[in-house]
N, C-alpha and C positions, 0 to 999 in steps of 0.2 A: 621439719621446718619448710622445706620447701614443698612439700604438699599443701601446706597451708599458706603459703604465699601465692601459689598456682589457684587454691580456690576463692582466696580473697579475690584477686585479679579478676577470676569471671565472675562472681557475685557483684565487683563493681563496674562490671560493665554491664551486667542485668539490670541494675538498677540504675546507671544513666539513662536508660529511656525512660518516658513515662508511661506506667504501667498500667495506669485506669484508662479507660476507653476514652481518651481526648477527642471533644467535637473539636476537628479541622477548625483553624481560622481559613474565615473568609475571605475571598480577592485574587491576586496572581500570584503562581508561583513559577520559579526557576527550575530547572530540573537541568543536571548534569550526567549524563550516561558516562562513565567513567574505562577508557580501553586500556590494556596492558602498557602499549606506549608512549601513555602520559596526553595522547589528543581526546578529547571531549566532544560528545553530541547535545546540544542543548539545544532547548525546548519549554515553551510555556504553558501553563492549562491556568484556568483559573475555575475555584471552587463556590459552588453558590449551594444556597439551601432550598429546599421546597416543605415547610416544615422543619423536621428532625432530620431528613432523605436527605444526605446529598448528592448532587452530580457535580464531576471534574469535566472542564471542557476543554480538550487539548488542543493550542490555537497553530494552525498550521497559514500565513497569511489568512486569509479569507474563511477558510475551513475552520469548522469546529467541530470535532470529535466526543460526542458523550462519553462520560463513563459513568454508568449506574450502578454496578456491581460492586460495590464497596462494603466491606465488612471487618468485622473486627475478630479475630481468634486470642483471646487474650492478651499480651500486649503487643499483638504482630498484626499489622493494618494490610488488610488485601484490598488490591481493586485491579480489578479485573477489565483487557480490551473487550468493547463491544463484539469485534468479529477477531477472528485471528487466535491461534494457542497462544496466548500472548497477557502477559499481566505484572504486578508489581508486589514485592513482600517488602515491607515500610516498620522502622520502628519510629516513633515520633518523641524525639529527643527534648532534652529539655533546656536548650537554645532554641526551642521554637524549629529545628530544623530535622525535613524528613531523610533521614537514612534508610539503604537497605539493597534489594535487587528486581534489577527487571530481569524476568525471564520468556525467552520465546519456544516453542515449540519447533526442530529442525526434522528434516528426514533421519537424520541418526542423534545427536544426541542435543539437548537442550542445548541453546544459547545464554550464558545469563551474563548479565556485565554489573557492578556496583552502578547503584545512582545516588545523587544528593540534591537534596529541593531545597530551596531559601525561598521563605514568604516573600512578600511584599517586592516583585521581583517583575514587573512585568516586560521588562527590555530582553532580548536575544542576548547579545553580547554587549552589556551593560563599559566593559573593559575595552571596548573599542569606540571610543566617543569624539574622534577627531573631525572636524569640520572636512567633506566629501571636496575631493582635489577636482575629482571628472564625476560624469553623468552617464550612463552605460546606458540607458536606454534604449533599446530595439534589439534587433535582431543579430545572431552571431552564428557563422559556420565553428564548429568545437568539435576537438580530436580528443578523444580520452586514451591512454595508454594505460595497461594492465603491467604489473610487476614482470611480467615475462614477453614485454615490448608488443604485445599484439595491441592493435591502434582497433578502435571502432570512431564512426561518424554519429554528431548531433548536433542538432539545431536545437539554440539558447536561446530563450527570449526572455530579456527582463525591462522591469518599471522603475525606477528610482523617484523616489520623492524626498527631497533635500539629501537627507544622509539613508532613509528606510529605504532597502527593496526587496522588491519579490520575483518571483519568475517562475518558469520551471526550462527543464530539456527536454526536447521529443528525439524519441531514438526511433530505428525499424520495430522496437518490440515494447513499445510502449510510452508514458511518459513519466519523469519524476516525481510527477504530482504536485504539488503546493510549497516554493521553497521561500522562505521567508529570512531578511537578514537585513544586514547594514553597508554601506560603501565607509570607510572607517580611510582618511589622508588616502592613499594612494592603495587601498588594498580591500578588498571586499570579502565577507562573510555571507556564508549562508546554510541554512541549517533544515531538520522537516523530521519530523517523528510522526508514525501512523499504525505500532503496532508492529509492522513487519520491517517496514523502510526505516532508516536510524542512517540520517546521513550527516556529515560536516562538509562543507567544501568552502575551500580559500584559494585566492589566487592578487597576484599584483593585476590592478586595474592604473597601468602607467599612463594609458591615456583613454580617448574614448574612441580608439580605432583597435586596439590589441591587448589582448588579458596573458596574461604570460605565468608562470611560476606555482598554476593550479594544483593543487588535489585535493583529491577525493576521500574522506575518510568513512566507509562505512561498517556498520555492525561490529563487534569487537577486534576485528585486526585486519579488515582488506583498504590496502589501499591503491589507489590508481594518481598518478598528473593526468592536466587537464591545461589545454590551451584553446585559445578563440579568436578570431576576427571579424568585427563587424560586417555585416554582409548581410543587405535588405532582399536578397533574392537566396539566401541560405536555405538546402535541401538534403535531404538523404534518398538514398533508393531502400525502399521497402522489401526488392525480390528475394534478401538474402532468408526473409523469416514468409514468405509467402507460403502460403496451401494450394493444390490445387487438385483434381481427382485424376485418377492413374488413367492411362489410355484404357477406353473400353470401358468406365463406369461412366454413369451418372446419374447415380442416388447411393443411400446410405442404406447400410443394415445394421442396425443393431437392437439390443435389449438387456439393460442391470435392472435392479434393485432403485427404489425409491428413496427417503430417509426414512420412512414405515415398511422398509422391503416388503414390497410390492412392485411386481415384475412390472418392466413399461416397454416394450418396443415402438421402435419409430414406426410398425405397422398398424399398432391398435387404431381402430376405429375411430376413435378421438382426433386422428390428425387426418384423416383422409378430406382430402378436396378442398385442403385450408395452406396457409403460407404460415410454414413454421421456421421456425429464429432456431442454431442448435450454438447451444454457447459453451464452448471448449473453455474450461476457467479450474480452479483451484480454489479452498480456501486458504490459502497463504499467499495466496495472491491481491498485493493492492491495487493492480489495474483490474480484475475481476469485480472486486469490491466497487470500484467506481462503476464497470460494467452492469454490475448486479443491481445496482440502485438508478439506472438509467432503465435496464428491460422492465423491470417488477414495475416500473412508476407506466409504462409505456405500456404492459401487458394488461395491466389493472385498469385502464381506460381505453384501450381499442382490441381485447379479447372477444368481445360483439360481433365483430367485423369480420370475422374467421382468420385469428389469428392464433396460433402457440407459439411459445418458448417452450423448449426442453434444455436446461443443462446438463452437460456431461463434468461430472466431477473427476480430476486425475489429484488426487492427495499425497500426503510426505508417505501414509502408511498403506498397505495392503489389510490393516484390519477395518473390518467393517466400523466398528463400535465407537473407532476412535476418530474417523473419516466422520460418522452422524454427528456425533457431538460437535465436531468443529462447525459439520455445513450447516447444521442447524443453528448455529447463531449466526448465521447469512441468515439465513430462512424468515427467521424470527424478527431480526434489526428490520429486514428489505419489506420485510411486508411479502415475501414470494409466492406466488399462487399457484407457480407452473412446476413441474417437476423439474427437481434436483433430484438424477442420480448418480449414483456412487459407482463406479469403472471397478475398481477393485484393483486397476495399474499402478502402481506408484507413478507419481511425476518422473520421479531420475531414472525410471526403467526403459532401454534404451528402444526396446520393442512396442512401446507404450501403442505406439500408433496401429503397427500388424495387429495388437491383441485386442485391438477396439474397435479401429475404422479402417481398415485395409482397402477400405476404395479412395482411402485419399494419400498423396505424397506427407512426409514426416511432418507432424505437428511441433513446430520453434517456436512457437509464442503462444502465451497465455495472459491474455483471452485471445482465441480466434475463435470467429463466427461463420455459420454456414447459411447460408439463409436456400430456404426449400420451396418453391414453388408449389401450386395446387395439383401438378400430375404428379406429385411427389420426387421431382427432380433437380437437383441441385443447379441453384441457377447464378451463387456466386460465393465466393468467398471470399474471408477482409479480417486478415491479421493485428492486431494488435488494437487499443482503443485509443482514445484520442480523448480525456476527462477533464472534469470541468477543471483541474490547475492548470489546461491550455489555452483558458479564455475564450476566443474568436475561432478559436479553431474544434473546440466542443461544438461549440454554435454551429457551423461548419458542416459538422459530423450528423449532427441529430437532422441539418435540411437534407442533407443526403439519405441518410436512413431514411427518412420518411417518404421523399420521395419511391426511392427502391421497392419499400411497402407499396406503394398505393399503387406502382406500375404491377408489382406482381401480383393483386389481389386484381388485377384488371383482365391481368391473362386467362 
């Protein structure tokens, strides 16, 4: 009897999904990343058709993330991140709502968290709808503290419009990218899904000089507090995640594997007497990802002018096979023209840097850039990116690039 009360039980839970290939309804949906201790990462995409095709467009503020890679394995709905080991197993219930898991690809073992999607759902936090007490607008110096008290610095910048806002935080080793939310009476929300990044952050906004009572909740179980104080001249120092070359270099050797292994060194032919970009990046990396879609759009219009890009890939794995597949959907999304090769270091490998570029001091951040002048000499280097969820400070970033370019294509 109780064998047959155990297979009844999973027979009717097979059968609460719906089992024929349901075409998604169209429009916006809700999505709840679900952690062990009952706090939630939510997130909107909204689903359109082209045809039969569709694409989810995951709305991060201003940002939109495609997802094309959607397919059906019987009654179990895949779809898959554009770039990132990164994707969702869905079953589509018959409440109209999608059940199931995200999971990500880690250096040791998957991350996966339950999620829950409600259609017709295009608000963040729909549960927070109180008329906005202050206006947080500008700029804040902010202390994050980590569970085992070690403090880091960052600069906050947010927009508020009536009760919506958005922002991001720039730290020494990158920025948060695109964070979208609400000021809800005296307390604010904010939230940002990208494949890799899965973040929530809450704090009392008691007035519009001091944020108090923050944290941070990301990925299935880290959490950090977080405090702020408005401050129009708020700064961090960058040296802690700097590069720079060891006494007695100044140029770079090396040579891996392409993603069609094919050997490349920074000596071949191909770059002699030109100003090449070397972009130390990851694909699990989402400031890469922004980096990546800034070089390829910037290689692909002034490659003319004697210019390369070379990436150096540092990945979760030491396997080749599993490193291609990832960086090639960079490759593919980016449009990349320039080679992406693959190190063969793991990222967490603590010699990463001895086993690659030994003419420079340890690589902290991902993306760092080296930029190579025409006698083939290293003529500067510039930790971390600065993406378009920084606004004015992207803009910023690209007149500098460019200037930099055009002084060293002079020399």
């Amino acid at each position: 009897m109780k064998k047959f009360v155990l297979l009844f039980a999973a027979f009717t839970g097979i059968v609460s999904a719906v089992s024929a290939q349901t075409v998604i309804p169209k429009g916006w949906w809700r999505a709840s990343l679900q952690r062990a201790d009952g706090n939630t990462i939510d997130f909107n995409f909204e689903v359109t058709y082209t045809g039969n095709k569709p694409t989810w467009f995951i709305r991060n503020a201003t940002e939109r993330i495609p997802l094309t890679d959607i397919r059906w394995e019987k009654d179990t709905l895949l779809a898959a991140m554009p770039v990132f080991e990164s994707s969702f197993r869905l079953h589509y219930e018959k409440d109209g709502t999608l059940r199931g898991f995200w999971t990500r690809g880690t250096s040791a073992n998957d991350v996966t968290l339950p999620v829950t999607i409600v259609h017709n759902q295009a608000a963040r936090f729909p549960q927070h709808v109180q008329p906005a007490k202050h206006n947080i607008t500008g700029r804040w110096a902010t202390t994050f503290t980590d569970k085992k008290g070690n403090s880091s610095i960052a600069v906050a910048e947010f927009v508020q419009k009536g009760r919506q806002l958005t922002g991001t935080f720039l730290t020494p080793t990158g920025d948060y990218r695109f964070l979208e939310g609400v000021v809800s009476g005296d307390s604010l929300f904010m939230s940002a899904f990208d494949g890799i990044h899965a973040f929530t952050f809450i704090a009392r906004a008691g007035n519009n000089k001091k944020i108090s009572g923050g944290r941070v909740f990301s990925g299935p179980a880290s959490t950090e507090t977080w405090v702020a104080e408005a401050n129009a001249k708020a700064s961090y120092s960058d040296t802690i995640s700097a590069v720079y070359l060891r006494p007695g270099q100044d140029r770079l050797h090396f040579r891996f594997p392409d993603l069609d292994s094919n050997m490349v060194s920074i000596s071949d032919a191909r770059f002699k007497n030109k100003v090449v970009i070397i972009q130390l990046m990851g694909s699990w990396c989402p400031n890469c990802m922004d980096e990546t879609a800034f070089l390829s759009n910037f290689y692909n219009h002034n490659k003319q002018r004697g210019i390369e890009v070379i990436a150096l890939a540092y990945e979760y794995s030491d396997d080749f096979h599993r490193s291609q597949k990832s960086l090639r959907k960079f490759q593919q999304h980016y449009n990349v023209q320039y080679p992406m090769l693959i190190t063969g270091v793991k990222v967490s490998d603590a010699a990463r840097t001895e086993k690659t570029l030994p003419e420079i001091t340890p690589i902290r951040t991902y993306p760092t850039t080296i930029f190579i002048g025409k006698d083939g000499k290293v003529k500067k280097t510039d930790n971390g990116f600065q993406g378009p969820g920084t606004g004015a400070h992207h803009e910023e970033y690209k007149k500098n690039f460019n200037a930099l370019i055009d002084n060293l294509l002079k020399q």
